[in-house]
C-alpha positions in Angstrom: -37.7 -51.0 -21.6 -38.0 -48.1 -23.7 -35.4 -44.9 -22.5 -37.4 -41.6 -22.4 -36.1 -38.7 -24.8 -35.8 -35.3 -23.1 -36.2 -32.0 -25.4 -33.7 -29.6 -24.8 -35.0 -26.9 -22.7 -34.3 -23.1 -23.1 -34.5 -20.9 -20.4 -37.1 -20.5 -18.6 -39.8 -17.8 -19.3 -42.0 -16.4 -16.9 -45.2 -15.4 -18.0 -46.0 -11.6 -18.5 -49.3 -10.9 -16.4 -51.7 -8.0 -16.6 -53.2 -6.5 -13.5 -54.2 -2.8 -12.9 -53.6 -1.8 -16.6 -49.6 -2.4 -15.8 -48.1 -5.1 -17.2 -45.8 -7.3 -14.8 -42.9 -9.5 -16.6 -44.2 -12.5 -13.9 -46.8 -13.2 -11.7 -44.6 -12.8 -8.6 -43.9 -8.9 -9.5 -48.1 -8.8 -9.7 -48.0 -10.4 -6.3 -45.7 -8.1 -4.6 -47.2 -5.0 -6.8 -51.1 -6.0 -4.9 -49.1 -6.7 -1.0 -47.5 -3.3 -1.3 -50.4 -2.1 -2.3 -52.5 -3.8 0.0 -50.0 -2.1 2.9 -50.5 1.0 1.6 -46.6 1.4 1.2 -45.9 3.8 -2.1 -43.4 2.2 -4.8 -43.3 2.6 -8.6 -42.9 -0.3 -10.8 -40.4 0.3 -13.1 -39.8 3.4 -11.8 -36.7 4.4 -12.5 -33.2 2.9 -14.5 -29.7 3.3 -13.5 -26.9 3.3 -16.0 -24.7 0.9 -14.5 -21.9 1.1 -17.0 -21.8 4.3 -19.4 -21.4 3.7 -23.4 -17.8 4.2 -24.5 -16.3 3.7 -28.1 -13.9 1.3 -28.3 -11.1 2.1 -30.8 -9.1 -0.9 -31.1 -9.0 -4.3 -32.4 -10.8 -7.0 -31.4 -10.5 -10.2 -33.3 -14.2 -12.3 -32.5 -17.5 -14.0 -33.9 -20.4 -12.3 -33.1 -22.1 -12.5 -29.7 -24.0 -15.5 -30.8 -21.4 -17.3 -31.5 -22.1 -17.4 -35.3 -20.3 -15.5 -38.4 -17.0 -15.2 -39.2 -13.9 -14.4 -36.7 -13.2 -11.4 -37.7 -12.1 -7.8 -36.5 -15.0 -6.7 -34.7 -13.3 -4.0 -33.2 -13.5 -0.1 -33.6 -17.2 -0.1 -32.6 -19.6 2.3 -30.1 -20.1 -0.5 -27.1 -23.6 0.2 -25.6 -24.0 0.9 -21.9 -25.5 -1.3 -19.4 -28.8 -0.6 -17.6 -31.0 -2.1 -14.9 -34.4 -1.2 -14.1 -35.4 -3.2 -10.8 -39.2 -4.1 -10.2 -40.1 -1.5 -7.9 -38.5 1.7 -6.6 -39.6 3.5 -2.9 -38.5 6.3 -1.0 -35.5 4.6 0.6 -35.9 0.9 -0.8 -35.8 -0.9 -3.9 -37.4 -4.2 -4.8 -36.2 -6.6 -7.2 -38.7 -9.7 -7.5 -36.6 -12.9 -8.9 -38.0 -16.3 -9.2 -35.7 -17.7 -11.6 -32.7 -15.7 -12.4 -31.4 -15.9 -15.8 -27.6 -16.1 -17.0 -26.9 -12.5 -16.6 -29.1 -11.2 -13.7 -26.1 -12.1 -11.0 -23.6 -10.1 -12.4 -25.7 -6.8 -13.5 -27.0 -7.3 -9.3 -23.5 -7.0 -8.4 -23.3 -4.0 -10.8 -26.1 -2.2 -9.4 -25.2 -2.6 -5.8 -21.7 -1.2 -6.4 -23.4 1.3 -8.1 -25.7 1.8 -5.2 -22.4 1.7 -3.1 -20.5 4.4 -5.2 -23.3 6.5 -5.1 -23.7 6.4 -1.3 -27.0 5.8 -2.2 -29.4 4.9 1.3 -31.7 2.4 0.3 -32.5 -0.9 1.5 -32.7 -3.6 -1.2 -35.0 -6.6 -1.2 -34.8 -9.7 -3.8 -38.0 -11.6 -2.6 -37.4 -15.1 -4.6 -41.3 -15.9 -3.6 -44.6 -15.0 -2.4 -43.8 -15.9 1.1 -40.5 -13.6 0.9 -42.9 -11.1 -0.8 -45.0 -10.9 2.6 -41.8 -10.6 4.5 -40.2 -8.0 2.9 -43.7 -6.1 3.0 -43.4 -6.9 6.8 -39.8 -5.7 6.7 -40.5 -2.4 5.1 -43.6 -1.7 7.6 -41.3 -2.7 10.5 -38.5 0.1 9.2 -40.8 2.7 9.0 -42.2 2.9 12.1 -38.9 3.5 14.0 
């Protein structure tokens, strides 16, 4: 019997998807964009980013390879280091919307960023991380639920 060969796979890639002249980085941020719509609750996508961690230079030495992991080991030190954003999928009143099928490597720790941020802030918004279209329709039942109390 012949033993099957796997490719290597990178990671995974949702498709971008273009609906209402906006472009959606996946179809689940389309599907959430046409059930909020559909609800007739008001949310921007994209609408606003938050700078998590401010840019700072960084005057010392720091003996490394590039980020890639290629180049020489060198002094890399002495350098501006850029700040660190987030823009989540969709920003209301008093709730914010971050649709995630498939989170890559660095999407758990920039969430925990932005809700300390949110925390620090004393920001009072409700966040949602619908991981599907089901999810979608709750947290579009959810938001419907909090606003008439």
């Amino acid at each position: 019997m012949r033993s099957r060969r796997y490719k290597k796979k990178g990671p995974v890639r949702s498709k971008k998807v273009i609906y209402d002249g906006i472009t959606f980085q996946s179809g689940l941020e389309k599907y959430m964009y046409i059930a909020l719509k559909e609800a007739g609750i008001d949310a921007k996508y994209e609408g606003a980013t938050y700078e998590l961690i401010p840019s700072f230079n960084y005057d010392k030495s720091a003996y490394e390879r590039q980020a890639n992991g290629k180049g020489e080991y060198k002094d890399r030190g002495k350098k501006k280091i850029l700040n660190i954003k987030y823009t989540p999928d969709f920003v209301g009143s008093d709730f914010i919307i971050e649709c995630k099928g498939r989170a890559n490597e660095t999407f758990p720790i920039r969430w925990k960023l932005f809700k300390m941020y949110l925390f620090h802030t004393r920001s009072e918004v409700t966040l949602y991380k619908p991981q599907n279209q089901k999810e979608c329709d709750e947290t579009v039942n959810l938001i419907l639920g909090r606003k008439k109390i």
